[in-house]
Structures are given as structure tokens and as C-alpha cells.
C-alpha positions as CSV (number, residue, x, y, z in Angstrom):
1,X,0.0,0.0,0.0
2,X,2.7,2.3,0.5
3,X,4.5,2.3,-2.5
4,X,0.9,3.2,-4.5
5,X,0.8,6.2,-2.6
6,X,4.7,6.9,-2.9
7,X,3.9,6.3,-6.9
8,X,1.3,9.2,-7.9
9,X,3.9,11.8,-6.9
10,X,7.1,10.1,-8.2
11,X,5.0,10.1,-11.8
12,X,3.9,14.3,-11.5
13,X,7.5,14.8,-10.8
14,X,9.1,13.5,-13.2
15,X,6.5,14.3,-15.6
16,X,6.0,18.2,-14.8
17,X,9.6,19.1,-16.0
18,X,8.7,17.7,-19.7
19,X,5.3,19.4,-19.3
20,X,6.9,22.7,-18.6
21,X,9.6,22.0,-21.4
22,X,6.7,21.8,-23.7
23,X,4.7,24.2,-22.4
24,X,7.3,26.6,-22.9
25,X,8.4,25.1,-26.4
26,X,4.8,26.0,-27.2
27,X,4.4,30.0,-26.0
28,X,7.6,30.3,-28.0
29,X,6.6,28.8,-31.0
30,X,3.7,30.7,-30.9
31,X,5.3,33.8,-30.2
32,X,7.8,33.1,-33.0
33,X,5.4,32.4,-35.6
34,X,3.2,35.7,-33.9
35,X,6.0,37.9,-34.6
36,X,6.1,36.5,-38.6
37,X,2.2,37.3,-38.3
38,X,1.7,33.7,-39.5
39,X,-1.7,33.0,-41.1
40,X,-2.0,29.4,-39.2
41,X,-2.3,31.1,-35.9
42,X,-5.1,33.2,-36.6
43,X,-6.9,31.2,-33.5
44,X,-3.9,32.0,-31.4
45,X,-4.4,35.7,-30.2
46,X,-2.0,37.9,-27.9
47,X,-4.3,36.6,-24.9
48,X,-4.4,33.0,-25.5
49,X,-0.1,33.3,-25.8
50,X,-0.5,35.5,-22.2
51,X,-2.3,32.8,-20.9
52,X,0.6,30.0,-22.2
53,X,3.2,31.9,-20.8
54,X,1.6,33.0,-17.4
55,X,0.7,29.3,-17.1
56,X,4.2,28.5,-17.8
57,X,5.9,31.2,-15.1
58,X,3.0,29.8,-12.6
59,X,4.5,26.0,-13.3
60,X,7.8,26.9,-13.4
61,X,7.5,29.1,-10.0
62,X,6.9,25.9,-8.1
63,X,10.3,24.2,-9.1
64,X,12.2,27.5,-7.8
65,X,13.7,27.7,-4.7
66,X,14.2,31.4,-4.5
67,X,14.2,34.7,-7.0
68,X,16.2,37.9,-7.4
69,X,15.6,41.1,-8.6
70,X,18.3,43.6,-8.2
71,X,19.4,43.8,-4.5
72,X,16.1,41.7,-3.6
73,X,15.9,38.4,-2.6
74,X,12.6,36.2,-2.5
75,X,12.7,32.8,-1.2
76,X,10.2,29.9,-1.7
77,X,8.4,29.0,1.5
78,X,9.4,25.5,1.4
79,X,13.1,26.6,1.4
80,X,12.3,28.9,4.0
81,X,10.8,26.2,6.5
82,X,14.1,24.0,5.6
83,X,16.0,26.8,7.1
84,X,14.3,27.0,10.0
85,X,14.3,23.0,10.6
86,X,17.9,23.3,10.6
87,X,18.0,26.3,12.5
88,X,15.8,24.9,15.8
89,X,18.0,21.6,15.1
90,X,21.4,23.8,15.8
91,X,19.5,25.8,18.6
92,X,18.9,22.0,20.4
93,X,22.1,20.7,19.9
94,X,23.8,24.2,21.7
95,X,21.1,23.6,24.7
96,X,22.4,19.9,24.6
97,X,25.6,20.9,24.7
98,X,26.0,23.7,27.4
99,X,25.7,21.4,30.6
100,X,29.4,19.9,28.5
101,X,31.2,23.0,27.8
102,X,30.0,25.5,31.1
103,X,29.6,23.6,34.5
104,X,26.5,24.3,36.7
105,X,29.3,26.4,38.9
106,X,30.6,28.4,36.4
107,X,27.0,29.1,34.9
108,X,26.2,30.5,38.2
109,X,29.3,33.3,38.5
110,X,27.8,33.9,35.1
111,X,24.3,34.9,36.1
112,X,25.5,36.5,39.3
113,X,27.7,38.7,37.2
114,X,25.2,39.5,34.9
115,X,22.2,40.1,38.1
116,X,24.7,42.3,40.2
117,X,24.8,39.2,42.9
118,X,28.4,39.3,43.4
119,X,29.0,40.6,46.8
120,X,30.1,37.4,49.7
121,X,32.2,35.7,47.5
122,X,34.7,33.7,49.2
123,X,38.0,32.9,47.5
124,X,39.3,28.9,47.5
125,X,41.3,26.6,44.6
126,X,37.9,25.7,43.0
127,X,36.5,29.2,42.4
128,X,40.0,30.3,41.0
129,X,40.1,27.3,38.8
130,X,36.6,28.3,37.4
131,X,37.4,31.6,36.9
132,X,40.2,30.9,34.9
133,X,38.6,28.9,32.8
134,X,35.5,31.1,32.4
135,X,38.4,34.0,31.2
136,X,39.9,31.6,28.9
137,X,36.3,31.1,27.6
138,X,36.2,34.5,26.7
139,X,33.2,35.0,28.7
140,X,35.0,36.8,31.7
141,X,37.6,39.7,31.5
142,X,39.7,40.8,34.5
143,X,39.3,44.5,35.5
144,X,42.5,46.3,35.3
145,X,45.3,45.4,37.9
146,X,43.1,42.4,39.1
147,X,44.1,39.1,38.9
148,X,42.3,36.2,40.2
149,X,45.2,34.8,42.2
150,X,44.7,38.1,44.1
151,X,41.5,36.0,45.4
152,X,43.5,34.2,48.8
153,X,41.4,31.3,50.3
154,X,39.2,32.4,52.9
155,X,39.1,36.5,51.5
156,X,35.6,37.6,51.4
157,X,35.2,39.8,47.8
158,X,32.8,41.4,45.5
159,X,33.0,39.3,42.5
160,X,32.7,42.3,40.3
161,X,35.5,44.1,41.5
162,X,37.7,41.6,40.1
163,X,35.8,40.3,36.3
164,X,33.8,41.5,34.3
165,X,31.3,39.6,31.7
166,X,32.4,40.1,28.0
167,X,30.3,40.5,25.5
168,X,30.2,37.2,24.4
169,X,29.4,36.1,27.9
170,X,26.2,38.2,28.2
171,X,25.2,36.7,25.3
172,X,25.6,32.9,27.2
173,X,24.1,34.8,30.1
174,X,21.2,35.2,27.7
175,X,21.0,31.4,26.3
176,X,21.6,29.9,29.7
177,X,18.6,32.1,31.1
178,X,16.2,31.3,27.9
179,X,17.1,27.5,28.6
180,X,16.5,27.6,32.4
181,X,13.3,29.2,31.6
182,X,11.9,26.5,29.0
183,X,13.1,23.6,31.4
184,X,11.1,25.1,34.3
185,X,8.0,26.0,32.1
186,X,7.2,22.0,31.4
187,X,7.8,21.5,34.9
188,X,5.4,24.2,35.8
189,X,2.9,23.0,33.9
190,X,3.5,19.4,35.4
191,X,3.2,20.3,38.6
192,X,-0.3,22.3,38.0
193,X,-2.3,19.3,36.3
């Protein structure tokens, strides 16, 4: 049963190219023989060769992907909606992929940075080692004449006194928020019903 319904539109494909091949073999016959005012066309008026040729364009336009004119660019919907397939596919392998490349810890300093909840930070080995690799990231940036070794075990610090977010870090601020958000909406909803 499957392969009859796989059939019908295997056949209009392959036979719509050779249909618009003649089509438009036709229209320019016709115009051809038009131009030469040929007596044998006398039924084939300017409309009926409109019609032809807008028929053609209208064929033809579903086999095109996209269409120019000057500096503007019109794309098919269907090659619009493969964009966007790939696009939400990218989007889920980055949210996939964040809990790999930015630990839980680090994604916190992040969002404290970014919410002004710096203040009470206390320094040790692991929050050093974080921050280093948060800066090597690129998504942290010391302030000038800081350095994170300046942050002894035990000191009590404002965070932001030392780092800074980089651009490219608000940005991951950004993701990491949108993707927090969405995984506590379905819980939300779960908790509700």
C-alpha cells in the first residue's frame, strides 16, 4: 500500500519538467510564428499566448527555490521552512551541549555577574580554577590590575570588582537564562495538572 501512494507523486514529478519544457516550447513557437504574423495562428491571439506563458511562469515558480531582482531576494516558503528546521536543530544541539562546555558552577558566577549578585564571595582553589577557565572562555575579562590569584582562600570579595562579563558572555548569560526558563516551564505546567 505504501509504495501506491509513494507512486502518484514520483510520476507528477518527473512528468512536470517535460510538461513545462513543452509548455514553454509552445508559447515560444507561438510567439515566434506571432512575430512572422503567420496566417496558421489566426486562433492564437495575444491573450491565449499570455495565458501560455503565465501558465508556464506559474509551473515553473513551483520548481524554484528562491528569486532575485536587483538587491532583492525572494525565497520559496518551502526553502524557508528547511531553514528553519535546521536552525531549531542547531539551537537543540547548543542547549544539549551547554551542561558539556559551562559547568553548573561556572554558569552560576555567570548569572551573578550578569544580576549584580556578586557581593560574599569567598576565595578557595575551585572558584579560582573556574574563573580561569571562564576567562579563557572569553566570557569573563579581569578589571585592570586584578588578577584572580589576588583572590586568597578564605578572603571575602565582590566578584565584580575583580571580572567583568564580556560580551560574548552576556550573550551565554542570555542562552543559559532562555534555557532555564523552558526547562522550568514544562515543569510548571507538570506540577499544575
Amino acid at each position: 500500500m505504501a509504495e501506491r501512494e509513494d507512486t502518484p507523486p514520483q510520476i507528477v514529478e518527473g512528468i512536470t519538467p517535460w510538461f513545462l519544457l513543452a509548455l514553454a516550447t509552445l508559447a515560444g513557437f507561438g510567439a515566434v510564428l506571432r512575430i512572422w504574423d503567420a496566417h496558421l495562428l489566426g486562433a492564437l491571439d495575444r491573450t491565449t499566448l499570455l495565458y501560455l506563458g503565465v501558465a508556464g511562469a506559474l509551473l515553473l515558480l513551483r520548481q524554484l527555490k528562491s528569486l532575485s531582482f536587483g538587491g532583492y531576494k525572494l525565497e520559496m516558503l518551502e526553502r524557508v521552512r528547511e531553514r528553519q528546521a535546521r536552525q531549531e536543530d542547531q539551537i537543540e544541539d547548543i542547549t544539549l551541549m551547554l551542561p558539556l562546555l559551562i559547568a553548573a558552577n561556572e554558569r552560576v558566577h555567570l548569572i551573578n555577574l550578569a544580576e549584580g549578585r556578586t557581593k560574599g564571595y569567598k576565595g578557595n582553589h575551585a572558584l579560582r580554577s573556574e574563573l580561569r577557565r571562564l576567562r579563557f572562555l572569553k566570557l569573563i575579562r579581569m578589571r585592570s590590575d586584578q588578577h584572580i590569584g589576588y583572590m586568597k582562600d578564605g578572603l571575602s570579595f565582590d566578584l565584580a570588582a575583580y571580572v567583568e562579563l564580556t560580551d560574548l558572555g552576556k550573550r551565554w548569560v542570555k542562552r543559559i537564562q532562555q534555557i532555564e526558563q523552558a526547562e522550568a516551564d514544562p515543569e510548571e505546567k507538570t506540577v499544575r495538572s
